[in-house]
N, C-alpha and C positions, 0 to 999 in steps of 0.2 A: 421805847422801853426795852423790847427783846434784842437789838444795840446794846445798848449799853449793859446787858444782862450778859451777851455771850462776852463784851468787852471785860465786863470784873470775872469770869471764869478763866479767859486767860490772861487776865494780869497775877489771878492767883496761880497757874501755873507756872508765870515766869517769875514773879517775888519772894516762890517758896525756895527757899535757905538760899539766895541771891549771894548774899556776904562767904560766901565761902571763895576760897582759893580759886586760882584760874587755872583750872585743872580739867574739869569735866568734861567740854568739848575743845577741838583741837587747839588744846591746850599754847602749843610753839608760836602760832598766830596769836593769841589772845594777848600773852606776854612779849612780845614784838609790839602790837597795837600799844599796848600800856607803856612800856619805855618809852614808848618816842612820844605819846602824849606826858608823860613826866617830863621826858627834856625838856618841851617846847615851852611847860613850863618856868624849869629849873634854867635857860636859857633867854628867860625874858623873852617869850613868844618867836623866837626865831627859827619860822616854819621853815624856810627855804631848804635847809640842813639838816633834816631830820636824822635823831642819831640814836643808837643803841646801845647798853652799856654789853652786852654777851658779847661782843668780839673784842671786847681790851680797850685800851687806850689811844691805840693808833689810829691811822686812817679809818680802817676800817670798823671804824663805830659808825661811822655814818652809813643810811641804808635809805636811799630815794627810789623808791617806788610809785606807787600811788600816791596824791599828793595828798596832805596829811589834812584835809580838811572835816574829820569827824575826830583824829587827837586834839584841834585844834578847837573843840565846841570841848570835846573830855574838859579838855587844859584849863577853860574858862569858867567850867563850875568847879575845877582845884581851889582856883580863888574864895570860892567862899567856905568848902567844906574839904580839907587836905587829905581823906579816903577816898584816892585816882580808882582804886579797886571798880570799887562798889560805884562810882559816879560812873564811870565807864561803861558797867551794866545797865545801871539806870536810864542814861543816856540810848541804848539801846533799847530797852523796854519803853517808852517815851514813844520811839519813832515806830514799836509795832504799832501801838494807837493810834499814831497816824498812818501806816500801809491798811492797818483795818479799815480805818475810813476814806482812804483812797479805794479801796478793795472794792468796800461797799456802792460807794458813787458811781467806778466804773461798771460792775454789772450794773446798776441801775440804770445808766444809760442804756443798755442794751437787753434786758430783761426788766422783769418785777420787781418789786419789793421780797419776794420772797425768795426766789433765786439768792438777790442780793446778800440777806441773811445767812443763807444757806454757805454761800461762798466765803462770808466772815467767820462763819461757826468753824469752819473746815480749816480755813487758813488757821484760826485760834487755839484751836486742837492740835493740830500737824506737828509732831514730833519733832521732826525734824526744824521748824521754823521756832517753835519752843526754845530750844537748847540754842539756834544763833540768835534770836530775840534778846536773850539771858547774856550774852556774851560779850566780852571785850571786844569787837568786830565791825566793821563797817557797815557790815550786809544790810544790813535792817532799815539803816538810814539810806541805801540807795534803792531799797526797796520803794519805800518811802517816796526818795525824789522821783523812780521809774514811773511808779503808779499817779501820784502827779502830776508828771508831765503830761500821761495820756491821757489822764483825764481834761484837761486843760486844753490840749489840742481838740478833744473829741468838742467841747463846749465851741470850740473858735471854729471847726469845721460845721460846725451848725447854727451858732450864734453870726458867726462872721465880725466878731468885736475884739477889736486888737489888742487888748491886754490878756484877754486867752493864749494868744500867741505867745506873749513876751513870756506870760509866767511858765508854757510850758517850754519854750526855750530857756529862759534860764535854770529851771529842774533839769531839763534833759544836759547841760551844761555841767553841772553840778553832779550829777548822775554817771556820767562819763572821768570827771576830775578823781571820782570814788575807783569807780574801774571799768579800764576802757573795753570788758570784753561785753558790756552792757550794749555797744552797739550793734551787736549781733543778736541779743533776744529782743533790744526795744528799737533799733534803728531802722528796721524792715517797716515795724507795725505804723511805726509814726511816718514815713516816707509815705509807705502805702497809703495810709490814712491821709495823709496831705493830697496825693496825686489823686483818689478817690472824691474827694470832695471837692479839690481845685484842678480841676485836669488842663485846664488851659493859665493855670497860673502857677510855673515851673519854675519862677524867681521866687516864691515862697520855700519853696523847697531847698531852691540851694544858699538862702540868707539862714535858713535853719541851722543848713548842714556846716556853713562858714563861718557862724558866729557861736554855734554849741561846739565845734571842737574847736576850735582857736585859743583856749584859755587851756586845754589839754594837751594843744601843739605847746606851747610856751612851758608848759612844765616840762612835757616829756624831750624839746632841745635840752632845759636848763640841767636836767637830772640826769638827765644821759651823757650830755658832754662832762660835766664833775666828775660822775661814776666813772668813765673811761679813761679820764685824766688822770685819777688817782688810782684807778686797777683796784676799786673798790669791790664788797661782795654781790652790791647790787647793779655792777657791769652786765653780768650776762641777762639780767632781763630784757635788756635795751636790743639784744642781738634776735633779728626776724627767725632765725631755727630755732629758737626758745619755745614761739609760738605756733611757727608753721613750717613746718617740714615738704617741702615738693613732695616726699619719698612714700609720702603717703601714700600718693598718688597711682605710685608704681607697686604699693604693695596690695598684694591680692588679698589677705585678712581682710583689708578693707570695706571691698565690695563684697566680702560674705557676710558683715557686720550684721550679725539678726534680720536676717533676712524676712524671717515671720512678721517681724515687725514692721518692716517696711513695704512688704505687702499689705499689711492692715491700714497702712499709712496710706498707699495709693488708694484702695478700694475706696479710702474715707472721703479724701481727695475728691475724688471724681462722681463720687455719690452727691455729696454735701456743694461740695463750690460748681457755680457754671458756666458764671466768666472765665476764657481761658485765661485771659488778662489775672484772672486772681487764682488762677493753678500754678502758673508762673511763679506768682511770690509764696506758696506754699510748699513751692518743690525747693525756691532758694533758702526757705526757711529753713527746711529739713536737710538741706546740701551743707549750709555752712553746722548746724545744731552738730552733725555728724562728725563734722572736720575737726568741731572741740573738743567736742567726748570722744575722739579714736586715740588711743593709746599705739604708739608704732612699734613698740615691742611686744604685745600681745594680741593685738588687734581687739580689745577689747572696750566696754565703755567703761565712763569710769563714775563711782558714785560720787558727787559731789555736792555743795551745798546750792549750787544753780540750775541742779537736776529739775526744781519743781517747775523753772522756767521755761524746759525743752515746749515743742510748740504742739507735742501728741494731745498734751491735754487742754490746750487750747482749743484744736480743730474738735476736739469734740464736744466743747461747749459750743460750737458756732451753732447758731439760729438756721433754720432752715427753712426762713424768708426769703 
């Protein structure tokens, strides 16, 4: 009952005045998502080619990015009800219901019932998770598959029953097809989480790893090679300085990066975990989290919608079993 009580508080946070314009949060993305779910439409479902009306008529309407697999749920309630608007958001409010109850599952695994609650009231509330929930946006549905997946692994790393496995490889699959920098907040935990539970069964890990990106490898050749063929706008995503810069490496900002913070980081570290074996992956956690959020012209972080998945608030929900 206290479920489904915090769940209608924030469904009325995300429903209230839903129908308005795609305006309110970033806005540029929102209307991007929406056209190419219109086209794929207005195109007789042909995802391969996603395309945009803001850049004209020429090549460059097409814009292969992430592969278009949540325009592509939009496109399919068009069919019944032709407001792409508002189905868009829906479609998104939808899948907070379900990152709620992934939410909830996974503390439950690992805490109380009441913790659990606790973690869906917060998630429910969270402003910032509000306004992308609301949104023409992907976010919410990989939210959705992320939490998912782990749940699903966590069941198969304790059950030992092979359809835990499959389902959360195909979310984690699904998860990544949405946006690949998902490997870097959920690809550590579930690795870990496998090698944790099956340490001497290392072929689980790499049929994971082989068969959840392979459906990501085949877009990102198909979309990449188009894009560069035709000197399209969504060329330079496909180029590695987009994402990762050596130069980082070299610049000093870097390593001053909140340094307070990073102290609090270690202390927690080595307070809290006592395998070194799992300091290991909390330091590669916080090594790559870093390399995302540094900015190389200011050496700053950056606020972003995947800030709630950084791994500070993780470690300090960890149990201190």
């Amino acid at each position: 009952i206290l479920f489904l009580l915090i769940i209608l508080i924030g469904l009325s946070l995300r429903l209230w005045k839903i129908n308005i314009p795609l305006l309110e949060f970033s806005p540029s993305r929102q209307i991007q998502t929406a056209e190419i779910a219109k086209n794929i439409l207005n195109d007789n479902f042909s995802f391969l080619y996603p395309r945009v009306n803001y850049y004209g008529n020429d090549y460059d309407r097409y814009l292969l990015v992430e592969f278009p697999v949540y325009n592509l749920l939009v496109a399919s309630f068009d069919l019944i009800s032709p407001n792409y608007e508002l189905n868009g958001r829906l479609v998104s409010v939808v899948f907070y219901v379900l990152s709620a109850f992934g939410l909830y599952k996974v503390a439950g695994e690992f805490f109380n019932k009441k913790v659990a609650l606790l973690s869906v009231y917060f998630f429910s509330i969270s402003p910032l998770n509000v306004l992308t929930s609301r949104s023409f946006q992907p976010d919410e549905m990989l939210l959705a598959a992320s939490l998912g997946s782990f749940y699903f692994l966590i069941k198969w790393a304790r059950q030992d029953k092979w359809y835990f496995y499959f389902f959360s490889l195909l979310l984690f699959a699904v998860s990544v097809l949405i946006k690949v920098t998902v490997l870097v907040f959920l690809g550590l935990p579930l690795f870990f989480l496998i090698y944790s539970y099956k340490r001497k069964s290392l072929e689980y890990a790499f049929i994971y790893l082989v068969v959840s990106l392979s459906p990501f490898l085949i877009w990102y050749l198909h979309s990449s090679q188009f894009s560069k063929a035709l000197n399209i706008q969504s060329a330079g995503t496909y180029n590695i300085s987009t994402w990762f810069d050596f130069c980082t490496f070299l610049d000093f900002k870097y390593y001053l990066n909140d340094p307070t913070r990073y102290f609090i980081w270690k202390i927690n570290v080595d307070y809290r975990i006592i395998d070194p074996r799992d300091k290991v992956y909390w330091d590669l956690a916080d090594y790559f989290s870093r390399v995302l959020n540094h900015q190389k012209d200011t050496g700053n972080r950056r606020a972003h919608k995947d800030e709630p998945l950084r791994n500070e608030g993780v470690l300090f929900c960890q149990s201190n079993e």
